[in-house]
C-alpha positions in Angstrom: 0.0 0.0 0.0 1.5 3.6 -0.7 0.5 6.8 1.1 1.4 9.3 -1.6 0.2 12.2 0.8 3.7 13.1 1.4 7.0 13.3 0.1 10.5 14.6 2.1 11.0 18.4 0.0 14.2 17.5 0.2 13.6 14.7 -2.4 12.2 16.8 -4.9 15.6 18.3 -6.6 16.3 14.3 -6.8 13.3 13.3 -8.3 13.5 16.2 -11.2 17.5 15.6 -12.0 16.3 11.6 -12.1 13.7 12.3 -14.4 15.5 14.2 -17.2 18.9 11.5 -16.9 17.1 8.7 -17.2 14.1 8.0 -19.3 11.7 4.8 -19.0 13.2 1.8 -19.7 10.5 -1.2 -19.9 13.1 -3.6 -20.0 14.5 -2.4 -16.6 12.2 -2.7 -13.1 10.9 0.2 -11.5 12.7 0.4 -8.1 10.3 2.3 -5.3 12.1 4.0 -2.3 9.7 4.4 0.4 9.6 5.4 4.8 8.0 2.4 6.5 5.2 4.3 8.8 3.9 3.0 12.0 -0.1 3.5 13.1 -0.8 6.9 13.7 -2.9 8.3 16.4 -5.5 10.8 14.8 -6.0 14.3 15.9 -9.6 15.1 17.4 -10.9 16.5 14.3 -9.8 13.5 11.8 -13.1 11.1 11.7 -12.8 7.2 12.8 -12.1 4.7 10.8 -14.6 2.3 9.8 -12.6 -1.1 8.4 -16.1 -2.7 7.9 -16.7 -0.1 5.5 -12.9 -0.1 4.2 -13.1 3.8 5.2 -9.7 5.0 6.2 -8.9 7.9 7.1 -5.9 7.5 8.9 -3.0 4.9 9.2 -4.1 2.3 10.7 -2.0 -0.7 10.2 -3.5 -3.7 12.0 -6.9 -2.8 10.3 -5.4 -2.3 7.0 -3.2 -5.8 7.0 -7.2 -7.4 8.0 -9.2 -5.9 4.9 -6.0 -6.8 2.8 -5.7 -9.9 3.9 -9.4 -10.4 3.4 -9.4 -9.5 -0.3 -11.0 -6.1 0.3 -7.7 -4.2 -0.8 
């Protein structure tokens, strides 16, 4: 699963200089670079989560790993 909500700004100059050296290559695999993230505790204003529902609105692993698992993801 990817949370694409947020990326380090220090990554960005990376990303750009990657992207005009080295153009697609299909015959190549895509590598993916990633920050393994905990559960999160959600402020008073973010709503529940309901995993019967597969509504998520914040990180929360154990839940996630059970709809997964289940197919629902």
């Amino acid at each position: 699963m990817v949370n694409r909500g947020w990326v380090p700004k220090s990554w960005e100059h990376d990303l750009q200089t990657l992207i005009k050296s080295a153009p697609p290559n299909p015959k190549q695999p895509d590598v993916v670079t990633g920050i393994v993230q905990p559960s999160e505790s959600p402020s008073a204003v973010v709503p529940d989560n309901v995993p019967d529902r597969l509504e998520f609105h914040w990180i929360d692993v154990p839940n996630l790993v059970r709809a997964h698992n289940r197919g629902c993801l």
